[in-house]
N, C-alpha and C positions, 0 to 999 in steps of 0.2 A: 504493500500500500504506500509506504514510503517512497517504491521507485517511482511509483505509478505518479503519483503528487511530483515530484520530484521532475520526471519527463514532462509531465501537463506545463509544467511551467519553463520549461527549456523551449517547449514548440510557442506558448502564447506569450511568453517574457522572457526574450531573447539576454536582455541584461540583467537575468535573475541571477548566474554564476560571476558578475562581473564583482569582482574584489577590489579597492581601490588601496590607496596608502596615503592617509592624509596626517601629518605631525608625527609619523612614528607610527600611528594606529590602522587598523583595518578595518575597514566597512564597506560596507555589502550588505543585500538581502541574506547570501546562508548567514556571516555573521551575525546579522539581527537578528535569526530566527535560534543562532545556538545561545545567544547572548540572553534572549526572551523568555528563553525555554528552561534555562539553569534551575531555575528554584523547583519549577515541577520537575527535572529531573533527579533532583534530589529529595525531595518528597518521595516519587518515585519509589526510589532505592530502600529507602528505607520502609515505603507502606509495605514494597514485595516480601521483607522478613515478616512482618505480620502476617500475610495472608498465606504466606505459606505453611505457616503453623493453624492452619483454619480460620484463622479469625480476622478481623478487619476494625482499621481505625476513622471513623470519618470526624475525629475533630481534629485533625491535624491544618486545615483553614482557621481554626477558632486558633492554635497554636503561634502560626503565622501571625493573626494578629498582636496575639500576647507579647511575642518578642520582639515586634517591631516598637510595641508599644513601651516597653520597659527599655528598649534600649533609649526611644525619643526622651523619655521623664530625665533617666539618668543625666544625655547629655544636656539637657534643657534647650526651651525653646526659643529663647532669647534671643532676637537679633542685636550684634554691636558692633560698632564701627570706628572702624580705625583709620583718624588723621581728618575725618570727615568724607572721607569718598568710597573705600575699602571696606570692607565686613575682615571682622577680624575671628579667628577664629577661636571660639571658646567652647567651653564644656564645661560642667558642675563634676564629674565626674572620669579618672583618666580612661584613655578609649580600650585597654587592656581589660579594665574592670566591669568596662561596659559590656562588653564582648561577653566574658565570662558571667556575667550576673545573668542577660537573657539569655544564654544557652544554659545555664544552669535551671533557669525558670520553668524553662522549656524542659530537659531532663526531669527534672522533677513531678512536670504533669505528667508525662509520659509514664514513670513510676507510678503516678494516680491510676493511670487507666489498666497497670498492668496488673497492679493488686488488685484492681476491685475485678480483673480478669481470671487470672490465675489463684490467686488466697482467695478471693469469695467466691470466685466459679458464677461471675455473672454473665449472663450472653455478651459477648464482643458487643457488637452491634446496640445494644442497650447502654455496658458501659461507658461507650464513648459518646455519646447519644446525649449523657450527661455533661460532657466538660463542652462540647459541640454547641449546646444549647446556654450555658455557663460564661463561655468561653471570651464571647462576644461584651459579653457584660459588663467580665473581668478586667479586658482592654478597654473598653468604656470607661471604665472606673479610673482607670491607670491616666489616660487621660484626658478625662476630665469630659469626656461626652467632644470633646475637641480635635479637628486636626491639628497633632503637634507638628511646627514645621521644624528641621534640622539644620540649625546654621554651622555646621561642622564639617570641612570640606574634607579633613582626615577620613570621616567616618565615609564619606560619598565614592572611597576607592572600592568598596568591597561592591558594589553593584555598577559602578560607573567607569572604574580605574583599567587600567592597561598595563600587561606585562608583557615583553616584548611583542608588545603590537596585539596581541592578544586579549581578548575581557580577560580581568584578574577572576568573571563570574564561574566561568570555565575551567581555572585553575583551583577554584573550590570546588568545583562537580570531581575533577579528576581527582583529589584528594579524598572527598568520600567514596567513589567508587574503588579506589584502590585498596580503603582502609577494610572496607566490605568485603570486597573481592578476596583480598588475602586471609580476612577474616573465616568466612565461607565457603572456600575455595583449595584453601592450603593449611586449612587444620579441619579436626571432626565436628563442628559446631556447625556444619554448612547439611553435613548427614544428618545428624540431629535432630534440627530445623524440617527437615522434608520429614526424618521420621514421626516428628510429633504430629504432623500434617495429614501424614496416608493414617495413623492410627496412634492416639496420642494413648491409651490402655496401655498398647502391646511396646511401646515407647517408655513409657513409665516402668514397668513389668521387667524389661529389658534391662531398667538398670538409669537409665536416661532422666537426668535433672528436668521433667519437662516444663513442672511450674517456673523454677527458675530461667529455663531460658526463653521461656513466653512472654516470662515478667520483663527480662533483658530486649526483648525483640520490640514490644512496647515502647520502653524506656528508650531505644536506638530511633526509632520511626519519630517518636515529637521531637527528640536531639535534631532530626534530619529535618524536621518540621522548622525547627527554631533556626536552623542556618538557612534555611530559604527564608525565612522572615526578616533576619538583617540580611538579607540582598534584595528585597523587596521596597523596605522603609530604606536603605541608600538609595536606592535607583529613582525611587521618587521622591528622596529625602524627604518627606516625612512620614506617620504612622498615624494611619486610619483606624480606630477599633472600631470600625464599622462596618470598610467593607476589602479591606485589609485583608487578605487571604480568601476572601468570597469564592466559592464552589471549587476550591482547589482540592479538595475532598474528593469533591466527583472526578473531573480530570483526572488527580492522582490515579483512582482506583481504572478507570478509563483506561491510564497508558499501562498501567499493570498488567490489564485481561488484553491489550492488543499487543503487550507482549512476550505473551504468550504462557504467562503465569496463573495455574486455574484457581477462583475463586473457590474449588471444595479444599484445598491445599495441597500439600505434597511439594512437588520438584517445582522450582524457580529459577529463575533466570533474570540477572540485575542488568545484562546489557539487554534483554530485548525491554524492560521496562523504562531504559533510556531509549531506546528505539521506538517504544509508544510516546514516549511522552514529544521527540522532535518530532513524529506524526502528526500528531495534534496542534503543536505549533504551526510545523509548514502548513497543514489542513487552513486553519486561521489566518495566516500570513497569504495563503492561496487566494482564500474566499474575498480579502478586501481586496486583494489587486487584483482583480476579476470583476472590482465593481460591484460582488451583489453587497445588498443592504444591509449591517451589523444584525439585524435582528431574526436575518435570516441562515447567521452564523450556527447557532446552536441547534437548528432542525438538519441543516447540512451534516452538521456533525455527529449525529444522533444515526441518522441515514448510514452514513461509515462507518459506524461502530457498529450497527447492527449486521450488514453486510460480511465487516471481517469476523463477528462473532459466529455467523453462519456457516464462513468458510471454516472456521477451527470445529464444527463441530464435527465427530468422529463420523457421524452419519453422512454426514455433506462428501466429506474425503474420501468416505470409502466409497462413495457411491461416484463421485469424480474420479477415482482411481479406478472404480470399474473391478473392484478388490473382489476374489471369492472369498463366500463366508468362511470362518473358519469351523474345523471340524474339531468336534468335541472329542478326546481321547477317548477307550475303552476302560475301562473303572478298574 
């Protein structure tokens, strides 16, 4: 589906691959759309260890907001000017502290929703349902029913900045997916994961910590929640508790099941859940330079999901493959 978007736009917008180099930096359409896409990409990453342990988080938008929110309070909103023409730049709190206090906030929820998952054995989907619904409030409260704006140009690299030439947003996606990737990938916590997923009893039974690493899987998914939140409130320096991470819940879980990670749990995959979530992007980035109407974004997109959800299904494939059934063994 990606090529698919990807070609449409090669044959109708010829300088859709065209890359430029202006100050050092790079831009373009694909840059915009990998630069756009960051924060769901990392959401992403981290919803796919939730669901692959069966369960699903959708207050990870309310999370978004929270972090954006506590990091704006921190550095304050304050505009001040230096010499009389200059914005100088200040902060109530140093930008190390800042960093660390919203991810830590963000951790911590995440620990909320996995206890009340794994220690009280509530349905996923109910307990997050809670801070989702909470959430918003929470960042309201934080600030003040207000958009805080950020007059701190330090804090504006981590969604706005450039490392040789590149978003610096990009070079935090590559850090979590690596952290993940080796994590799941190059020790037994990745087995684990899928085994709590096909059957969390025979998991348990086995020997396998599964409350604690459901609890962990939580806790990593609002962490991953909360670094898309400060890339979020940089890139439009300031923090919305309003509408500040809005329906990034749905997308998240969106780019998950397009790629290719099932919603009953089991076996995952963190690069095709980046490969849904630039779908969804390009999808997006498509639909406006195409002209149709913003409002007719979300029925388009709905249309594609439904489509590639048909393609994945095993009946679809096998009947496209033309597959013989198979044959049941003799007992």
């Amino acid at each position: 589906m990606l090529g698919l978007l990807l070609l449409f736009n090669l044959v109708n917008n010829p300088g859709f691959f065209a890359v430029t180099v202006k100050d050092g930096h790079l831009y373009g359409s694909v840059v915009d759309i990998l630069n756009r896409a960051s924060p769901l990409m990392i959401i992403a990453m981290g919803l796919t260890l939730v669901i692959a342990t069966r369960g699903i988080d959708i207050s990870v938008g309310a999370v978004v907001a929270i972090s954006g929110a506590v990091a704006a309070a921190l550095i304050g909103g304050e505009l001040v000017l230096s010499g009389g023409t200059g914005m100088a730049d200040v902060t109530q709190v140093p930008l190390p502290l800042v960093l660390c206090s919203a991810l830590g906030v963000a951790l911590a929820l995440g620990m909320w929703n996995g206890a009340l998952v794994s220690l009280l054995g509530m349905q996923p989907i109910i307990a997050t349902l809670i801070l989702l619904v909470t959430g918003r409030g929470i960042a309201q409260l934080i600030t003040g029913g207000q958009i805080l704006t950020i007059y701190y140009s330090p804090y504006y690299v981590i969604g706005n900045g450039f490392l040789l030439g590149v978003p610096v947003a990009l070079f935090i996606v590559a850090g979590v997916g690596a952290v993940l990737g080796l994590l799941t990938r190059k020790t037994a916590l990745g087995l684990f994961i899928e085994a709590i997923g096909i059957n969390p009893v025979a998991a348990r039974l086995t020997g396998i910590r599964a409350r604690s690493i459901t609890f962990a899987c939580y806790a990593v998914c609002s962490l991953c929640a909360g670094i898309a939140g400060l890339i979020v409130s940089s890139n439009v320096k300031s923090a919305d508790g309003n509408n500040a991470g809005l329906l990034f819940e749905l997308d998240a879980i969106l780019a998950v099941v397009l790629g290719g990670t099932s919603l009953s749990g089991g076996k995952f995959t963190l690069a095709g859940s980046v490969i849904g979530a630039l779908t969804l992007q390009t999808l997006t980035t498509t639909i406006y330079a195409a002209g149709v109407p913003p409002e007719v974004n979300l029925v388009v997109k709905a249309l594609v999901v439904f489509l590639v959800s048909i393609l994945q299904s095993r009946k679809v494939r096998d009947l496209l493959g033309k597959q013989r059934p198979r044959r049941v063994g003799a007992q």
